[in-house]
BAKEDO-664859 format. One line per 10 residues: their letters; for each residue y, z, x of N, C-alpha, C, O. Coordinates in nm, 3 decimals, always signed. Layout:
BEGIN
a> Y Z X Y Z X Y Z X Y Z X; ...
//
This chain:
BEGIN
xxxxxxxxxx> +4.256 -3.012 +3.847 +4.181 -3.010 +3.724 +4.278 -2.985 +3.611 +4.372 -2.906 +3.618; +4.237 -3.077 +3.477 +4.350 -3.053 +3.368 +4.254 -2.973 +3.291 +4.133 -2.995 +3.290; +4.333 -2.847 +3.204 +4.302 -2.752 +3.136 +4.312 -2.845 +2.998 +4.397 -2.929 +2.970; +4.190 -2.799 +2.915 +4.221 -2.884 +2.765 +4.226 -2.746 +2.649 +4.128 -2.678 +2.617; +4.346 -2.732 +2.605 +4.361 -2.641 +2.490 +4.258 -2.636 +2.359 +4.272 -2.703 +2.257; +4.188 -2.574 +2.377 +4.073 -2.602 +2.263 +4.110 -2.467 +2.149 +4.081 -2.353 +2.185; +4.158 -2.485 +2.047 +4.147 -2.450 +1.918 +4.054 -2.480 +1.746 +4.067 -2.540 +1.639; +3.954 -2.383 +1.827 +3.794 -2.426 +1.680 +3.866 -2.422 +1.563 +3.814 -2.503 +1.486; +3.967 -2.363 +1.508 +4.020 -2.364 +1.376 +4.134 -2.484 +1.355 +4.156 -2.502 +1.235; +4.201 -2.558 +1.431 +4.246 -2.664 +1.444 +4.185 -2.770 +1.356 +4.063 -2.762 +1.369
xxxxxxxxxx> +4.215 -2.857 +1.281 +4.162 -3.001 +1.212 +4.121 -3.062 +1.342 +4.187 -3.082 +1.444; +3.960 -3.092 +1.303 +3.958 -3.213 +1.403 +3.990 -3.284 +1.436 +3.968 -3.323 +1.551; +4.081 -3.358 +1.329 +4.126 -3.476 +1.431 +4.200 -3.446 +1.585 +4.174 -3.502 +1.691; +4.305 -3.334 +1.559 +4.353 -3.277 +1.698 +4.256 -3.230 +1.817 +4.285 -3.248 +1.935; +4.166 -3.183 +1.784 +4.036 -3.200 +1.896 +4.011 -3.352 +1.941 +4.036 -3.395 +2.053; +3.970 -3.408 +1.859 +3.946 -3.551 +1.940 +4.047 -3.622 +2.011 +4.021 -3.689 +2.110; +4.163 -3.609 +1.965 +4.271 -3.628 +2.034 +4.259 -3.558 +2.187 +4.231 -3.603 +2.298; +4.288 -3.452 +2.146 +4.251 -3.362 +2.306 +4.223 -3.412 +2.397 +4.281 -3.441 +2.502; +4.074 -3.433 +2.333 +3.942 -3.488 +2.386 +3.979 -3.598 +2.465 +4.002 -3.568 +2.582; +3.996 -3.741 +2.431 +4.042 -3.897 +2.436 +4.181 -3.854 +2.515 +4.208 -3.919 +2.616
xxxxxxxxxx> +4.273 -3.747 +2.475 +4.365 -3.796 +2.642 +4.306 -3.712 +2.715 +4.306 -3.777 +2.820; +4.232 -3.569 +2.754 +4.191 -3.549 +2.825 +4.095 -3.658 +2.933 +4.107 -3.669 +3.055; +4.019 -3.714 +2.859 +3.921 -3.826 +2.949 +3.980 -3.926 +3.044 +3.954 -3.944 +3.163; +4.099 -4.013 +2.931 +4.143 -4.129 +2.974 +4.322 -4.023 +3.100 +4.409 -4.099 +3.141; +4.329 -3.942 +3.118 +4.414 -3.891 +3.155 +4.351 -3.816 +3.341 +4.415 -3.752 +3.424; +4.220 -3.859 +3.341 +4.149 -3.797 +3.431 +4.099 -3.926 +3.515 +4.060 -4.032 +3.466; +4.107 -3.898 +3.630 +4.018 -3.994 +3.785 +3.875 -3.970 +3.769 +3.825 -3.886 +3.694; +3.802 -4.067 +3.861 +3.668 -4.043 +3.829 +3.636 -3.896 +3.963 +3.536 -3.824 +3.970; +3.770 -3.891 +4.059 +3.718 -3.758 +4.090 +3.736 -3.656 +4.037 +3.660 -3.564 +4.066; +3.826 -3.636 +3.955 +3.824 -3.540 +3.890 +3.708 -3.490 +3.819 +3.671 -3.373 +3.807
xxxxxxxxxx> +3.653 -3.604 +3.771 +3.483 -3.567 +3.685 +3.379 -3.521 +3.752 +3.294 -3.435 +3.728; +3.414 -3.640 +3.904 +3.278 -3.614 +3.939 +3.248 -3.508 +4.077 +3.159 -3.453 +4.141; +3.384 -3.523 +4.067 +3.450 -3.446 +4.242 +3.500 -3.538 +4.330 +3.470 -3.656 +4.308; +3.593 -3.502 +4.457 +3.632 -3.614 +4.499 +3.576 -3.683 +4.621 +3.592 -3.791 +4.677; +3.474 -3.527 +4.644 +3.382 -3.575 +4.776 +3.320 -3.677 +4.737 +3.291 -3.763 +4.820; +3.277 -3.698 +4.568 +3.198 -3.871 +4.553 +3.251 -3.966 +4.556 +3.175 -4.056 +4.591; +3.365 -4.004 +4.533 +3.437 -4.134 +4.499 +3.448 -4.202 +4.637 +3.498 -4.167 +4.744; +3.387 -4.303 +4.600 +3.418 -4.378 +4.760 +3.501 -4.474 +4.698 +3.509 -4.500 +4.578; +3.583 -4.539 +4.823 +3.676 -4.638 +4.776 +3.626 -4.774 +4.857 +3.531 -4.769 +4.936; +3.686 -4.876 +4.835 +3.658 -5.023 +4.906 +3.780 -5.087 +4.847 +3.807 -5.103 +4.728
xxxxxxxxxx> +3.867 -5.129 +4.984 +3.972 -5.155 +4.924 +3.959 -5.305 +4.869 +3.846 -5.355 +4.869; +4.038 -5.359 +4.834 +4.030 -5.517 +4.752 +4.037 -5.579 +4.801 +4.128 -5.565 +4.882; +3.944 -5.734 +4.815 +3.971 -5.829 +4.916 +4.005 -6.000 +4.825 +3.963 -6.047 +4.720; +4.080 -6.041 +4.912 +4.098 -6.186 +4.856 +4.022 -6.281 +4.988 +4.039 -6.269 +5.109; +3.969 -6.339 +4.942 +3.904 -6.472 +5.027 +3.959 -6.616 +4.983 +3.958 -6.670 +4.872; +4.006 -6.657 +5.099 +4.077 -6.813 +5.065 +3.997 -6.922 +5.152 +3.973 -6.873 +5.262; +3.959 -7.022 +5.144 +3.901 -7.118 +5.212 +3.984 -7.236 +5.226 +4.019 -7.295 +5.124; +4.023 -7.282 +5.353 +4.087 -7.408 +5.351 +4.031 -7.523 +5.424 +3.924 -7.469 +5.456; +4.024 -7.640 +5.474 +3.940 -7.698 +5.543 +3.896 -7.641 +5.671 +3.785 -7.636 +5.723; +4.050 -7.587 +5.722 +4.016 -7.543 +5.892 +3.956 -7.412 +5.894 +3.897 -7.380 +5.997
xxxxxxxxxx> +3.962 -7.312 +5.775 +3.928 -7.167 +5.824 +3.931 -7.073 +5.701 +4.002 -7.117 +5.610; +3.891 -6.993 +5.685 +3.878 -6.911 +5.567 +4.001 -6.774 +5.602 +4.031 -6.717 +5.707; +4.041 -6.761 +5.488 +4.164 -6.595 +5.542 +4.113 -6.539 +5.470 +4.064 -6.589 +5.368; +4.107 -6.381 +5.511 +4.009 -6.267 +5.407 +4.150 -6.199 +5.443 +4.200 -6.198 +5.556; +4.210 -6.140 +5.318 +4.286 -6.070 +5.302 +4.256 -5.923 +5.235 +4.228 -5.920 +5.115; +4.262 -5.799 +5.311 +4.207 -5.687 +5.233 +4.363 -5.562 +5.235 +4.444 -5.515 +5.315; +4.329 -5.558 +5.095 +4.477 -5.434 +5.059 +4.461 -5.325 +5.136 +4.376 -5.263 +5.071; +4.487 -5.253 +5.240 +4.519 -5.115 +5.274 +4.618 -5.037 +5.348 +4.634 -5.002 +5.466; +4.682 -5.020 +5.230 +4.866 -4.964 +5.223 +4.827 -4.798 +5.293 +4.739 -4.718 +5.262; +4.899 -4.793 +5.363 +4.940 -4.680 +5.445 +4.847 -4.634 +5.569 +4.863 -4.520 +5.613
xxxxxxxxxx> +4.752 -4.716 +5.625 +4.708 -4.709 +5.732 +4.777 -4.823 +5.851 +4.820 -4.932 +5.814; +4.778 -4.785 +5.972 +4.826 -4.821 +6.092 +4.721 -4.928 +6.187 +4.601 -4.909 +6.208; +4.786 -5.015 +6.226 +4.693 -5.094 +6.289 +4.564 -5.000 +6.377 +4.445 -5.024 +6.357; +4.609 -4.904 +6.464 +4.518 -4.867 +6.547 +4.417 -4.783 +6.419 +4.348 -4.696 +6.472; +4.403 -4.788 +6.320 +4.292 -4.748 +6.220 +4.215 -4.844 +6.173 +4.167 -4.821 +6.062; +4.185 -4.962 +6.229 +4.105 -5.062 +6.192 +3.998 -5.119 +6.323 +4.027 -5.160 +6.435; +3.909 -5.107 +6.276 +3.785 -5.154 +6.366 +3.754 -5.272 +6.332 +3.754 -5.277 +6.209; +3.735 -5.343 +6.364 +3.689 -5.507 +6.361 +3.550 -5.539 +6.422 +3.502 -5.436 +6.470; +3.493 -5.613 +6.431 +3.405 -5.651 +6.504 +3.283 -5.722 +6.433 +3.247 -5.714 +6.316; +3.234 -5.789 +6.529 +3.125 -5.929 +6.461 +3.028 -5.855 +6.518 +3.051 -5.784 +6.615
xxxxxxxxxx> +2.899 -5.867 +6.457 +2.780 -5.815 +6.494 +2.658 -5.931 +6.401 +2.645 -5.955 +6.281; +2.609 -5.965 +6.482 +2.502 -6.077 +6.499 +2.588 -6.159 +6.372 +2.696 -6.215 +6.393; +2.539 -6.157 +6.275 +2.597 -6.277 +6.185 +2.683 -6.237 +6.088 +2.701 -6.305 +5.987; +2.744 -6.124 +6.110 +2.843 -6.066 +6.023 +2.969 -5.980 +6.056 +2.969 -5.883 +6.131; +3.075 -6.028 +5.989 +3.187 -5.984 +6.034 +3.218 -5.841 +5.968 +3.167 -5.838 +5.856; +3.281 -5.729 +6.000 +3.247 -5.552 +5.997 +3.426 -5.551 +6.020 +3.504 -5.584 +6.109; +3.436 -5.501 +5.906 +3.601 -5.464 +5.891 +3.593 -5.281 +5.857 +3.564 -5.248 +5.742; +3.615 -5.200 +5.936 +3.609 -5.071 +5.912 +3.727 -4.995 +5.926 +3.826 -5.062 +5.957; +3.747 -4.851 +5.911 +3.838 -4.754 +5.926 +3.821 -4.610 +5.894 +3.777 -4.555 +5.792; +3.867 -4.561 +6.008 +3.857 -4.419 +5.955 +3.977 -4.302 +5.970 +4.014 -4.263 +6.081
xxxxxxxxxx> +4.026 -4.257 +5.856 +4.149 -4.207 +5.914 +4.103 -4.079 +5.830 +4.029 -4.071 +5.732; +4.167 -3.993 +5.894 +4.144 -3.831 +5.831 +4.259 -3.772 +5.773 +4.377 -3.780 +5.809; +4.174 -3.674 +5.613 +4.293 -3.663 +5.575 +4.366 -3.516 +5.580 +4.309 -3.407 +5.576; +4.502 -3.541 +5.590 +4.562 -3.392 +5.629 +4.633 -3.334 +5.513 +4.720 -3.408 +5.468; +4.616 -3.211 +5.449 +4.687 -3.148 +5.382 +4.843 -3.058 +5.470 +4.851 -2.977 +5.563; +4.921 -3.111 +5.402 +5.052 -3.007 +5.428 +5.093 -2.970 +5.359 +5.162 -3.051 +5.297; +5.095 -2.839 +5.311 +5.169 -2.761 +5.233 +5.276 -2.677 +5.268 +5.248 -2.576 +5.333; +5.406 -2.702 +5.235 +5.523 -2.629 +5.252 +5.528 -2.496 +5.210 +5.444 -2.466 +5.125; +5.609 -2.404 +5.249 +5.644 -2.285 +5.136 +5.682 -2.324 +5.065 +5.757 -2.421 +5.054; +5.597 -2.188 +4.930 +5.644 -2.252 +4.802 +5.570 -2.394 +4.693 +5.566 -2.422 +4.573
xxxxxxxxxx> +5.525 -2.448 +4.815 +5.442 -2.574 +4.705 +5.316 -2.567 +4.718 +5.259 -2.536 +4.823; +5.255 -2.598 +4.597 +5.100 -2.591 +4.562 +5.085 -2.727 +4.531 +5.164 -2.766 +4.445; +4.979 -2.840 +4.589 +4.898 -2.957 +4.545 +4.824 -2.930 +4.459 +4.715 -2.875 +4.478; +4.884 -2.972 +4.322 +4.811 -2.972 +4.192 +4.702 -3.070 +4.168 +4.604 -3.060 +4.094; +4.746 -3.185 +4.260 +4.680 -3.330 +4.251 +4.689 -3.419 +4.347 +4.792 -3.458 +4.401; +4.576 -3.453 +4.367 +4.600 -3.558 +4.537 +4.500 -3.675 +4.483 +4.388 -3.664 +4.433; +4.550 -3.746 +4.500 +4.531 -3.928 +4.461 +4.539 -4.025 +4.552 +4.483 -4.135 +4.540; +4.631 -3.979 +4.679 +4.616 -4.067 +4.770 +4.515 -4.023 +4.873 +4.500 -3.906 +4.908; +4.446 -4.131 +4.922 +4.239 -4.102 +4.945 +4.262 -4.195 +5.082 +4.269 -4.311 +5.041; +4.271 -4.194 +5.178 +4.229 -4.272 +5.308 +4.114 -4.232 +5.402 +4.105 -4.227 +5.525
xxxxxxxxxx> +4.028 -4.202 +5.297 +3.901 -4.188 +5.394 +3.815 -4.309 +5.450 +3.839 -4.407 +5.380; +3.771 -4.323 +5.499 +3.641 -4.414 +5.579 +3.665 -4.529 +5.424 +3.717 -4.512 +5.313; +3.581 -4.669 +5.508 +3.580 -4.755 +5.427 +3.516 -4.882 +5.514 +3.591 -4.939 +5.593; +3.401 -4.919 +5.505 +3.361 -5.046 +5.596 +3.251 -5.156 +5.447 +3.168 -5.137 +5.359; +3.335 -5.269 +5.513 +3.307 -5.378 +5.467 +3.238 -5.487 +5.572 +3.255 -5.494 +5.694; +3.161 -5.561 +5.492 +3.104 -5.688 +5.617 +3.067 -5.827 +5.461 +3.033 -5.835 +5.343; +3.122 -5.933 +5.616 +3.092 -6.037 +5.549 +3.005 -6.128 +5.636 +3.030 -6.147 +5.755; +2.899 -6.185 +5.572 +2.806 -6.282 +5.657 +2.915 -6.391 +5.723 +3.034 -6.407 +5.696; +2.842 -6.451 +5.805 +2.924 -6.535 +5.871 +2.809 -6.655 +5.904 +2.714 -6.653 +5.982; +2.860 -6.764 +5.810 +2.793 -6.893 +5.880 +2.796 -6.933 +5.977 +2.861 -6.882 +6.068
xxxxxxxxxx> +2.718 -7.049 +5.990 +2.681 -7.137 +6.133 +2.816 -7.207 +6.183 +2.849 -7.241 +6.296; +2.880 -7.215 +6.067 +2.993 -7.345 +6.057 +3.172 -7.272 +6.127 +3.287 -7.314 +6.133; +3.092 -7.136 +6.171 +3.223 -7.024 +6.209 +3.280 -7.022 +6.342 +3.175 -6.983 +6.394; +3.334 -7.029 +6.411 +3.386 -6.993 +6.504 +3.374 -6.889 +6.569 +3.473 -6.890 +6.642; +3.320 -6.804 +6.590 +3.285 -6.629 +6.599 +3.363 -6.597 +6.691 +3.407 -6.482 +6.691; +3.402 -6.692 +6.795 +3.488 -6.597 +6.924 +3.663 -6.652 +6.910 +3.749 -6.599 +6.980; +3.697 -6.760 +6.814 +3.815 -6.733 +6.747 +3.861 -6.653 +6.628 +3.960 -6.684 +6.562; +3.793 -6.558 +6.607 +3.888 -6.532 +6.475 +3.952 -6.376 +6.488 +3.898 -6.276 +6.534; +4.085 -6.391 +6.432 +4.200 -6.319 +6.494 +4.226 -6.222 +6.355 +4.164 -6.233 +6.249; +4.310 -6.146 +6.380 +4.342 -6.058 +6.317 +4.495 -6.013 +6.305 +4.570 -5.997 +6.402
xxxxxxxxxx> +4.540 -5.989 +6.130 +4.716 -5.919 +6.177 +4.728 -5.812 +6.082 +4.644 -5.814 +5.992; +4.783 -5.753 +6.080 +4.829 -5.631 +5.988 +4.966 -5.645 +5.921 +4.991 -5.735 +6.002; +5.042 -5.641 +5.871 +5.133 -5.630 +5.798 +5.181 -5.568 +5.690 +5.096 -5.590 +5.604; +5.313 -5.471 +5.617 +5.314 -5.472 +5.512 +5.174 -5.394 +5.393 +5.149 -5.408 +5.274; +5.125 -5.330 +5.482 +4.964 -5.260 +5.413 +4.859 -5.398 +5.344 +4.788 -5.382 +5.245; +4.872 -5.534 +5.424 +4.755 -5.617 +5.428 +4.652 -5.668 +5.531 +4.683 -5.779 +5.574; +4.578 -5.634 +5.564 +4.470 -5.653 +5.719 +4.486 -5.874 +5.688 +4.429 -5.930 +5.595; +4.537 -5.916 +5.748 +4.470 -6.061 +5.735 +4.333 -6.140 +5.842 +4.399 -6.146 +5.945; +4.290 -6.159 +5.854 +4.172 -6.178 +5.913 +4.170 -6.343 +5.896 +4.151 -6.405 +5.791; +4.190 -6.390 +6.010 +4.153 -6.561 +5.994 +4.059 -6.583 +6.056 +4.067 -6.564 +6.177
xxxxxxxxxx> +3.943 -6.629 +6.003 +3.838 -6.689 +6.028 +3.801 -6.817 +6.051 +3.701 -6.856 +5.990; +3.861 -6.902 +6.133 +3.856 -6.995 +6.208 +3.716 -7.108 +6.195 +3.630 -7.088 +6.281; +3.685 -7.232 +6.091 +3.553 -7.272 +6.155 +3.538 -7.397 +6.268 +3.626 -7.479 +6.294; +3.446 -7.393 +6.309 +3.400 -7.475 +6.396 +3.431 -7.593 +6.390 +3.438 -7.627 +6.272; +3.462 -7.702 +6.483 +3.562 -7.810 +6.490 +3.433 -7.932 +6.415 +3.463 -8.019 +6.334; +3.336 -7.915 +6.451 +3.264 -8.043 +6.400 +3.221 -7.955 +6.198 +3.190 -8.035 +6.110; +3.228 -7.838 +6.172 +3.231 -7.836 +6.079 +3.315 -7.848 +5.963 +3.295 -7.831 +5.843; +3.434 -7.888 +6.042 +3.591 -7.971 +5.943 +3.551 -8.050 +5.902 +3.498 -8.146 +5.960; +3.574 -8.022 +5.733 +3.547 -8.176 +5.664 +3.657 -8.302 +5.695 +3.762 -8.256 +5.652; +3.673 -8.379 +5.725 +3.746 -8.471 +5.766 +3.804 -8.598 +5.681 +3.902 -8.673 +5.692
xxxxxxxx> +3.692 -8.584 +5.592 +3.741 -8.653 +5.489 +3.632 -8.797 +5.502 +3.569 -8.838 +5.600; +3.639 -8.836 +5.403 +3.581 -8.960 +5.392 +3.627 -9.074 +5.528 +3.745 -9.099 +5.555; +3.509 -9.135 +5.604 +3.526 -9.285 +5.705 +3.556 -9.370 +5.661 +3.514 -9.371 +5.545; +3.613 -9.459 +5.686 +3.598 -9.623 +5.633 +3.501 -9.682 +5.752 +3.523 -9.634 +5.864; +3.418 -9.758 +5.746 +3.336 -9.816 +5.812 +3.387 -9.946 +5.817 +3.422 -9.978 +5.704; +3.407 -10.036 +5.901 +3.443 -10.161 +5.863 +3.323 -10.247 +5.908 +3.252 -10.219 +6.006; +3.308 -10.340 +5.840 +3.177 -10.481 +5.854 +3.175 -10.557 +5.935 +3.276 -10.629 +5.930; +3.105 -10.582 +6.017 +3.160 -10.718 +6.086 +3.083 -10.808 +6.085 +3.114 -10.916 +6.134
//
């Protein structure tokens, strides 16, 4: 928590100042606490003819912290890792910002999917997820029909 120096005999303008970096200088746990803030990390979705890649950011967790799994028509990307305080002699955590608590995402999954190909890699703090579709649902491109 940041302490804000409040002086009533001060010109206001230096109060509002205060004020405005105090706010913009603060997390939303800090406001609200940090037991509320849930996180969801960021996802990119790419579609190509053969298969869709869902790419989701989460830097500093380990493969064995990811749950996967398809459930009836939707794909369930989860994790749960717990978090540990260590404090040395001598040091006090004034501020903790890095948050790896729980986090589950799902994405529907069409008809046009593959459900029992689609694979998974970790890398570099990115989950990639290829989602594979179904061979008659490849667009193929325009036929030529020929006349006879």
């Amino acid at each position: 928590m940041n302490l804000i120096n409040f002086n009533p005999f001060a010109p206001a303008k230096s109060n509002i100042n205060n004020l405005v970096d105090e706010f913009f200088n603060r997390s939303i746990g800090d406001i609200v606490g940090s037991d509320f803030v849930m996180t969801h990390p960021s996802v990119n979705i790419v579609e190509t003819a053969e298969n869709y890649k869902i790419e989701l950011a989460a830097p500093g967790l380990e493969k064995s912290d990811f749950k996967i799994s398809v459930e009836n028509d939707h794909l369930m990307l989860s994790t749960e890792k717990e978090n540990t305080t260590e404090e040395k002699e001598g040091e006090k955590i004034t501020r903790r910002e890095f948050n790896y608590n729980t986090f589950k995402r799902s994405f529907f999954l069409p008809d046009t999917i593959d459900k029992e190909a689609i694979s998974a890699k970790y890398t570099e703090g990115i989950l990639l997820v290829n989602v594979p579709k179904r061979e008659e649902a490849i667009d193929k491109g325009p036929r030529n029909i020929k006349v006879s």
